[in-house]
N, C-alpha and C positions, 0 to 999 in steps of 0.2 A: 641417446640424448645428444642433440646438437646445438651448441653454445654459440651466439654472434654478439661480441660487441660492439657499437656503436654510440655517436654523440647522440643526444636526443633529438635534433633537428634533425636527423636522416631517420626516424620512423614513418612511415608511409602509413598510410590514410587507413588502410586493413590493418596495421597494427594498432596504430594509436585506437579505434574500434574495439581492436580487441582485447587494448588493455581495460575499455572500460567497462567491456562485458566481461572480465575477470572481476575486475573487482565490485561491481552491483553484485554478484554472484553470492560473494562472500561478506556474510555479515562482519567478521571479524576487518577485514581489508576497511571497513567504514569510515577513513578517516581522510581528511585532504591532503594529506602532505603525501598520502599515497597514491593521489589521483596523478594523471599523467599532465592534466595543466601542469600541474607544479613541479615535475619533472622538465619539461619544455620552457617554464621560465627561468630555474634553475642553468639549462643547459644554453640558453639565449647570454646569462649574463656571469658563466663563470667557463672558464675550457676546460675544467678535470670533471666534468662530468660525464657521467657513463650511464649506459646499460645497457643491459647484458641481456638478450633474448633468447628465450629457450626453449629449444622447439623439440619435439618426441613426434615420431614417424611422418615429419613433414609439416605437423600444426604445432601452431606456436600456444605452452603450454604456461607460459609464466614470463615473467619481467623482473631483473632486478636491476633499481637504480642505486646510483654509491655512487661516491668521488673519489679519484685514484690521484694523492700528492708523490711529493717529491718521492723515493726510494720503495714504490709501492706499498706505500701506506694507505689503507682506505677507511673510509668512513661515509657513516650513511646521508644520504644526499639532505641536503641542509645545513646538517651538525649541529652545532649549538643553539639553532634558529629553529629546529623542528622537536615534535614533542610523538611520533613517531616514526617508523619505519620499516622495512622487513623486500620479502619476496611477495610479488601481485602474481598468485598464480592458479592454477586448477588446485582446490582443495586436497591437502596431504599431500602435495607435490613434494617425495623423499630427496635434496642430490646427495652426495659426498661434497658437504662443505668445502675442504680444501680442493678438490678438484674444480669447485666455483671459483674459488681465491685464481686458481691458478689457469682458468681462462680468461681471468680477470687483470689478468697479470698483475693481482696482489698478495702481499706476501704477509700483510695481517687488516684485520677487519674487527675492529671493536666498536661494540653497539651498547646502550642503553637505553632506549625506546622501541627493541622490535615485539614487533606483534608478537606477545605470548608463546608458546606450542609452536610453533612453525616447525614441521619435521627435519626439515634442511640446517639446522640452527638449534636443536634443540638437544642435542647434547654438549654443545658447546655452550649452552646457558648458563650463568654461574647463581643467580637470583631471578627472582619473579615479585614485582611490584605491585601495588596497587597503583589505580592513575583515575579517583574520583572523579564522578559525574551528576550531573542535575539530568536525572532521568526524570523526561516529559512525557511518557509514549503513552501515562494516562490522563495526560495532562495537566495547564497549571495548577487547577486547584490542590487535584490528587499530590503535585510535587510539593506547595508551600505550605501544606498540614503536614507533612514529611518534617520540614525546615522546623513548623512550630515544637512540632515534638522534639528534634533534635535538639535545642537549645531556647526553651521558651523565652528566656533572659534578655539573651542574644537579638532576637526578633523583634520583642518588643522595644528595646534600645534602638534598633536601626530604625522602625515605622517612627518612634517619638523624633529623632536626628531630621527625617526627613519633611515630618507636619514642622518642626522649629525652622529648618531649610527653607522652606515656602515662605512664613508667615514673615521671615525676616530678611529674603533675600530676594524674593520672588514665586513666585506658582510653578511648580514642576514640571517638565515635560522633559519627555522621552522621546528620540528620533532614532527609527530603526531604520539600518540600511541605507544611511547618508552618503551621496555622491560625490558631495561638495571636497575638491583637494584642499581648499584652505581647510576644512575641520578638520582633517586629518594632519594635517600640518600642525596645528594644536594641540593635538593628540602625542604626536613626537616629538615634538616641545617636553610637552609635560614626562616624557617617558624616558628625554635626555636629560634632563633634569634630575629626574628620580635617580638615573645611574651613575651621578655626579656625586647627588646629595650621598649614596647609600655605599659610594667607595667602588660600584662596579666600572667593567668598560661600557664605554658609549657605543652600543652598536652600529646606532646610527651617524657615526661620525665614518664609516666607511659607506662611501656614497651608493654601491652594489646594492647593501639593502634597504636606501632609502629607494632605490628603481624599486626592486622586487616591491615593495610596497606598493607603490604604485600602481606595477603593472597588475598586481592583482587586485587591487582597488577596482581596476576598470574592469577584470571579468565579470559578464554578468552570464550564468548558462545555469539548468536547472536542478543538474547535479555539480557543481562548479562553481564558485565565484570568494569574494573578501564581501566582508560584513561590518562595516561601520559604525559602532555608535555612539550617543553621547546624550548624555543627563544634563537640561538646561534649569536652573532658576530664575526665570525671568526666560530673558535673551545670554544671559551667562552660560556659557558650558563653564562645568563644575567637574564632571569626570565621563571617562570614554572607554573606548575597548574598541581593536581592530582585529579582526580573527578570518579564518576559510571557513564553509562549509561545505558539505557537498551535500545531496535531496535531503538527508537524515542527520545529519552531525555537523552541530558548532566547536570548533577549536579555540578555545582559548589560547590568546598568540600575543598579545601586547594593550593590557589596562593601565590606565593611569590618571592620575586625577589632577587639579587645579590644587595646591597646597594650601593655599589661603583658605580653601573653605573644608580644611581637614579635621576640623572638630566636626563637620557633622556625618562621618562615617560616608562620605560621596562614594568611595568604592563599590563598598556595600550593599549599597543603595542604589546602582547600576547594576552590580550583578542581579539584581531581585527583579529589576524591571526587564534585562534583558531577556531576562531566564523566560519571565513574561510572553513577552515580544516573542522570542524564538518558538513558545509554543504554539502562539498563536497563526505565526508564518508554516505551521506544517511539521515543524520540524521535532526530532524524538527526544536527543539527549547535547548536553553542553556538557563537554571533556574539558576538564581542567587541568588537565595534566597530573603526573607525578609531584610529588615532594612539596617544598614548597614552605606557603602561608598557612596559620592555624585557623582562617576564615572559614578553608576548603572543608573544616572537619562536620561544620554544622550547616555547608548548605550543598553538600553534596546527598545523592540520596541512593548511590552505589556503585562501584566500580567495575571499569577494566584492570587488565592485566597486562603489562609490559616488562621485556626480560633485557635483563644484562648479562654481556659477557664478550667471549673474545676470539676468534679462530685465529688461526696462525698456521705459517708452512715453514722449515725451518732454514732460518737466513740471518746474516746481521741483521739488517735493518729490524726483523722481530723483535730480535734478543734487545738490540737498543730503546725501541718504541715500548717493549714490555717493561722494562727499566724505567722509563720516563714516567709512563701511565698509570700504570697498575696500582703500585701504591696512594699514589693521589686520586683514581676512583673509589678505594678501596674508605679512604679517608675521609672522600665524598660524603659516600654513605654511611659514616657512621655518624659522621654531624647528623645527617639528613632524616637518619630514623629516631634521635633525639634529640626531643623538644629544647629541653635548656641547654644544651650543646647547638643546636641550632638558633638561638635566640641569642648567647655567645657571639656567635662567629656574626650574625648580622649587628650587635653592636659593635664589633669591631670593625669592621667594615665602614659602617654608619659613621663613627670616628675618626676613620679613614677619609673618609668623606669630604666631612667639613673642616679636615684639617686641609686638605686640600683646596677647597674652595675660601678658604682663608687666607692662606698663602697668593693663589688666584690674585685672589680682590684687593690684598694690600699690592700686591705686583702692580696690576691695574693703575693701585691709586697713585703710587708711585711714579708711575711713568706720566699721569694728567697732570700732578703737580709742577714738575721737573719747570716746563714751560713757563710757568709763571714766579718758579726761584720760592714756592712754600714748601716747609714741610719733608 
C-alpha cells in the first residue's frame, strides 16, 4: 500500500473519476458528503483539508478525506456540518488504522457518522447508530401508507394543519429544486433564527458556510448537486429545507420554517411533500440523519447504520484531545438515546435562548432611546 496526501484541488482529472467510480460502486458510500464535489468545495474554502490517497500495486484503491487542526488532531471533513463520512474505497478495503493516522500525520481521528462496518475503522468503533430514512425505492405511495401505519394520529393532524393552512392563509404549493438565492436566503434567515431562539450557535454567522451554501446551491450534475425547497401559502413561503443529493439519496442538511405560522405544523408538512417531490424526481430514500427530533420516529420508514468512535497513536495531544472529548460525547449520547433527557436539555437550551434574546432586545432598546433622553 502506497499512501499520498494531498489538498483536494491537486487531484487530477483520473482521480477525481475515480473517486466517483468508487463510490457509485458502493451502495453503502451513497451519500453526498462522501462524494468528491464536497470534498473540493470543502478544500476551495477551508486550508486543513486533506486527503489521503491510496493506491495498491500502482491503482489507486480508496480515498480518504479529513481535516487535520492544530497538534494533529483530525476530524472528518465537514465536522459538525456533515451527517456522514468514512473511506471511498474498493469494497472491504482492510488498512491498519493508525498507520492511516500516521501518514496522515495524525495523532487522533474521532468520528461519529462513519459509514458503519468499514474494515479499516471497525475495531476502533465504540457504537453503531441508527440514522432513519423515508425509503422511496417503492415509491411515494408504497412510503406514506408506511407513515399512515406508523402513527395514524400523527398524519392525520398534519393533512388537517395543512387543509386549515390553505383555506386561511392561502392554496398550497410546493417548489422543488429552487434556484432562486433570495429563497434561500430566507431559508437561513429562518435557520439563524431557530439557533438564536433554541440557545444554539449560529452557524451561519461564520461567513465559510454561508459560501459553502452557496457554492453548492449552484451545482447542478446528475449524481451531484444541493436541493432547495420550500412550501408556499399563497405567495408566502411558510417553511424550507436545503440539502445534497447525489442520483439516489436526499440529505437532510438544514429545515426550517417561518414561526408565525408554527401552529400549523409547516415542518411537517414539508417534509411530506418533499418526501413526495424526491420520489417523483427519481430518487430512492431521504436520510435524515442520526438522533435528533421525535418527528423522525413516524415518518421514517428504515434505517442506515452509522458508527462512533476514536483511533489514536500515543502522544500529548491524544492524551489531551481524549480528556477534552470523550466524556462530552459520551454525555452526548446518553441525552441523545433518551427521550426526556433529551426533551430536558432542549428546554434548557430553549431558555437559554430567549434569555438571550431578551437581554439582545432591551440592549437594542436601550441604545435607540439614549438619543432622545427616554427611558
Amino acid at each position: 500500500m502506497n499512501i499520498v496526501v494531498v489538498r483536494p484541488g491537486d487531484l487530477g482529472e483520473s482521480e477525481i473519476s475515480r473517486w466517483r467510480e468508487l463510490q457509485g460502486a458502493d451502495p453503502s458510500l451513497d451519500n453526498p458528503f462522501l462524494s468528491v464535489e464536497f470534498a473540493l468545495a470543502m478544500g476551495r474554502l477551508r486550508d486543513y483539508v486533506r486527503v489521503a490517497v491510496i493506491q495498491d500495486g500502482g491503482k489507486t484503491v480508496g480515498f480518504f478525506p479529513y481535516e487535520r487542526h492544530n497538534f494533529g488532531i483530525g476530524k472528518p471533513l465537514g465536522g459538525f456540518l456533515t451527517t456522514c463520512h468514512g473511506l471511498v474505497s474498493v469494497p472491504g478495503l482492510s488498512l491498519d488504522a493508525k498507520q492511516l493516522l500516521r501518514a496522515c500525520k495524525l495523532s487522533v481521528f474521532d468520528f461519529d457518522h462513519l459509514v458503519a462496518g468499514q474494515p479499516t475503522f471497525a475495531e476502533h468503533q465504540s457504537d453503531v447508530r441508527p440514522a432513519p430514512v423515508m425509503d422511496l425505492s417503492s415509491g411515494f405511495d408504497s412510503y406514506i401508507e408506511q407513515v399512515r401505519q406508523n402513527s395514524p394520529k400523527n398524519y392525520k393532524t398534519v393533512r388537517y394543519k395543512e387543509r386549515k393552512l390553505g383555506r386561511e392563509q392561502g392554496e398550497i404549493r410546493f417548489e422543488w429544486d429552487s434556484t432562486d438565492p433570495a429563497t434561500l436566503r430566507t431559508l437561513l434567515n429562518w435557520k439563524s433564527d431557530q439557533y438564536r431562539r433554541t440557545g444554539r450557535v449560529d452557524r451561519f454567522a461564520q461567513p465559510w458556510i454561508v459560501r459553502l451554501l452557496d457554492e453548492m446551491h449552484a451545482v447542478r450534475s446528475e449524481t451531484f448537486a444541493g436541493v432547495l425547497t420550500m412550501v408556499y401559502a399563497g405567495d408566502t413561503p411558510v417553511a424550507g429545507h436545503f440539502g445534497l443529493r447525489t442520483a439516489h439519496t436526499l440529505v437532510g442538511w438544514f429545515p426550517a420554517y417561518d414561526t408565525e405560522y408554527a401552529r400549523y405544523s409547516p415542518g411537517i408538512m414539508h417534509h411530506l411533500h418533499m418526501a413526495e417531490h424526491a420520489a417523483n424526481s427519481g430518487l430512492s430514500q431521504v436520510d435524515m440523519g442520526k438522533g435528533g427530533r421525535e418527528y423522525k420516529a413516524w415518518l421514517k420508514s428504515g434505517d442506515l447504520y452509522v458508527a462512533e468512535g476514536r483511533v489514536s497513536r500515543p502522544s500529548p495531544a491524544a492524551a489531551v484531545h481524549w480528556m477534552g472529548r470523550t466524556p462530552v460525547n459520551k454525555a452526548r449520547t446518553i441525552v441523545l438515546d433518551r427521550p426526556h433527557l433529551y426533551r430536558l436539555a432542549d428546554r434548557v437550551l430553549k431558555g437559554f435562548g430567549r434569555m438571550r434574546t431578551s437581554a439582545q432586545n432591551q440592549s437594542a432598546s436601550t441604545v435607540v432611546k439614549e438619543p432622545w433622553g427616554v427611558g
